[in-house]
C-alpha positions as CSV (number, residue, x, y, z in Angstrom):
1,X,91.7,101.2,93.5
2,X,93.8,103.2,96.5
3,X,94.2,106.7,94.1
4,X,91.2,106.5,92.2
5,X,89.0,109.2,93.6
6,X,85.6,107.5,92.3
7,X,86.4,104.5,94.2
8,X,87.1,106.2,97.3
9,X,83.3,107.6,96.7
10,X,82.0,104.8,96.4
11,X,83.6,103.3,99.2
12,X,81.9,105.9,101.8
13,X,85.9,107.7,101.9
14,X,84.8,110.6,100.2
15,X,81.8,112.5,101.0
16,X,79.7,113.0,98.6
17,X,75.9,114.0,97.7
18,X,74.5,110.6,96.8
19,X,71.2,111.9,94.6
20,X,70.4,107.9,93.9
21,X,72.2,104.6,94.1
22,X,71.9,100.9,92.9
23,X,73.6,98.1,93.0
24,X,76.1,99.2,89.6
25,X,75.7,102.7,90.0
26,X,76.2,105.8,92.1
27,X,74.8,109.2,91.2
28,X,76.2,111.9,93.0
29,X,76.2,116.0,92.7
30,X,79.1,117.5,91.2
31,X,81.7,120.2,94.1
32,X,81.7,122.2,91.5
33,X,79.0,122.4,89.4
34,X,79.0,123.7,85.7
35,X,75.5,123.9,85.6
36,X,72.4,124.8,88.1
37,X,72.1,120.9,88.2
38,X,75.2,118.8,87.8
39,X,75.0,115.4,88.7
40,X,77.8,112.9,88.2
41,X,76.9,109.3,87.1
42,X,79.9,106.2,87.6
43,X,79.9,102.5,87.8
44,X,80.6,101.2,91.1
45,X,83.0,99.2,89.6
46,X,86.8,100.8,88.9
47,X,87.5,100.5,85.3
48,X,90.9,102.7,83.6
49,X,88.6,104.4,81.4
50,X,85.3,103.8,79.0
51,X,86.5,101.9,76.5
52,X,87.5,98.9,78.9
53,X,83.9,99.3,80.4
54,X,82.4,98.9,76.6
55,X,84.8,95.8,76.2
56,X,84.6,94.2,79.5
57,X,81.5,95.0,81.0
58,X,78.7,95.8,78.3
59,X,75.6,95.5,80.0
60,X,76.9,98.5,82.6
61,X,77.4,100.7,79.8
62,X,73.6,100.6,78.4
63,X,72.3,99.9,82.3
64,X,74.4,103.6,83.0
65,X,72.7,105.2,80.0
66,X,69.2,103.6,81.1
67,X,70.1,104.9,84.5
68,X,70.9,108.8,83.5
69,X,68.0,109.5,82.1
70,X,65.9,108.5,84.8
71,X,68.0,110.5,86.9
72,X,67.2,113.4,84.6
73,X,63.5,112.4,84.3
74,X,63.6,113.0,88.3
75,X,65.7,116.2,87.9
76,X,63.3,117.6,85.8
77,X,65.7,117.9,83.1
78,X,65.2,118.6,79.2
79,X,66.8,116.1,77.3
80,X,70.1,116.4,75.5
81,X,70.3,118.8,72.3
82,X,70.2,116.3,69.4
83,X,73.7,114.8,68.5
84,X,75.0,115.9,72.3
85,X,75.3,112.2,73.4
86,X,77.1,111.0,69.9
């Protein structure tokens, strides 16, 4: 999609800090970060917003969840305050 900024990262448009990559998903730190470690975690494919992903697509939804927290295993991150996450 032409004005959807996440596509045009994904597309090599953008710059962007790639921290890991697969086939359905695209890790990347955050310009400006909220925390000392802030890493941004999309689908490679465009979708309006997450409840269209959860209806269309989902096996991307649980492969993106599977996906942040190895990311966070290799960030040496704690895990999420009970009841952060829903």
């Amino acid at each position: 999609m032409a004005d959807c900024l996440f596509c045009s990262i994904v597309a090599g448009e953008l710059p962007a800090t790639v921290v890991r990559e697969d086939d359905l998903t695209l890790a990347f730190r955050d310009l400006n970060p909220q925390a000392p470690t802030h890493v941004l975690v999309i689908t490679k494919a465009h979708h309006p917003d997450v409840a269209v992903v959860d209806v269309q697509m989902p096996p991307d939804r649980t492969d993106d969840m599977i996906y942040a927290g190895r990311l966070a295993a290799e960030e040496a991150l704690e895990a999420a305050p009970a009841g952060l996450l829903g």
